[in-house]
N, C-alpha and C positions, 0 to 999 in steps of 0.2 A: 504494500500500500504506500503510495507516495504521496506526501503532505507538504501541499507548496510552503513558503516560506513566507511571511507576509513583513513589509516593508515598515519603519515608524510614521510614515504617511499613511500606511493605507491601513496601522493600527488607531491613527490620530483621527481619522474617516468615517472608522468601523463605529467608536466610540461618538462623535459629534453626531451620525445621523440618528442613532440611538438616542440624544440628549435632544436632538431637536426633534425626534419624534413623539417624544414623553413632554415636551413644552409643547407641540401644536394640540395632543389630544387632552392637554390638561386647559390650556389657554387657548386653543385656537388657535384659525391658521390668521395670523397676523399681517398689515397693509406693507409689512419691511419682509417676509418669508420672501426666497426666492428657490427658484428650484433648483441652484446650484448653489453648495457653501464655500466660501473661499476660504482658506488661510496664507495669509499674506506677511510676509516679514517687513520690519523696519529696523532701521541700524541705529534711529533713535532709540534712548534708553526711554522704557514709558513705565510709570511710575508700578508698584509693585501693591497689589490688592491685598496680600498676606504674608504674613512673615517678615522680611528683614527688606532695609530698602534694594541692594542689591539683589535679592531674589528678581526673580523674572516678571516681565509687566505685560498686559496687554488691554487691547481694547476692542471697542466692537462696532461695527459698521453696520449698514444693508444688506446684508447679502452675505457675513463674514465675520471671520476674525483676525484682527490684526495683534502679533506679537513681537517680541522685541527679539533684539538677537540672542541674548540669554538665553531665551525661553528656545532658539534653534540650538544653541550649545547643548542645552541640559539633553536637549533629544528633545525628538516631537513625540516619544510614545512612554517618557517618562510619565510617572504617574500624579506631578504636581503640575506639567502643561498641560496634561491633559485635562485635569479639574480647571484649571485656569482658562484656556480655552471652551470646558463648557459652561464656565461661570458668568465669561463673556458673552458668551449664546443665547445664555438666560434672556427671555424679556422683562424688560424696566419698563417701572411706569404707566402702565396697564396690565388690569385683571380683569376678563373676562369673566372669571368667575372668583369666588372667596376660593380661599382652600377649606374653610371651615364653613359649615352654613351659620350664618350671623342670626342671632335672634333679636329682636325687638321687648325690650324688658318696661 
């Protein structure tokens, strides 16, 4: 039995469309989804969401995720980019729905 070998890209992949498919069936498919996700590097350093300030930074666009060079260093299929890029995936600032149902007291 031969078992291809899969790349830190197409583990970084596996994981984001997984995270954004658990975001559109929780919140909806949102006016920023696109059918294709990017991950885009910058050589700017962009500030760091957890941890330490040199830890790795990113951010999030239309369509994507943009990450710092760092965050290419550590690996793309390490396990603190990979949170970080679906942290950035995550959507802000709209809820379609509660995550709890709200009562009226």
């Amino acid at each position: 039995m031969s078992r291809s070998i899969r790349t830190p890209a197409q583990l970084l992949a596996s994981r984001l469309a997984t995270a954004r498919g658990a975001y559109e069936r929780f919140f909806g498919h949102g006016p920023d989804a696109a059918d294709t996700l990017r991950v885009v590097e910058t050589q700017e350093s962009l500030p760091a969401e957890f941890g330490a300030s040199d830890d790795p930074g990113g951010a999030s666009f239309p369509g994507g995720v943009l990450l710092d060079a760092r965050a290419f260093a550590a690996g793309l299929s390490s396990e603190p980019v990979v949170e970080l890029a679906e942290y950035e995936l995550a959507p802000r600032g709209r809820l379609d729905r509660a995550p709890i149902p709200l009562r009226r007291f």
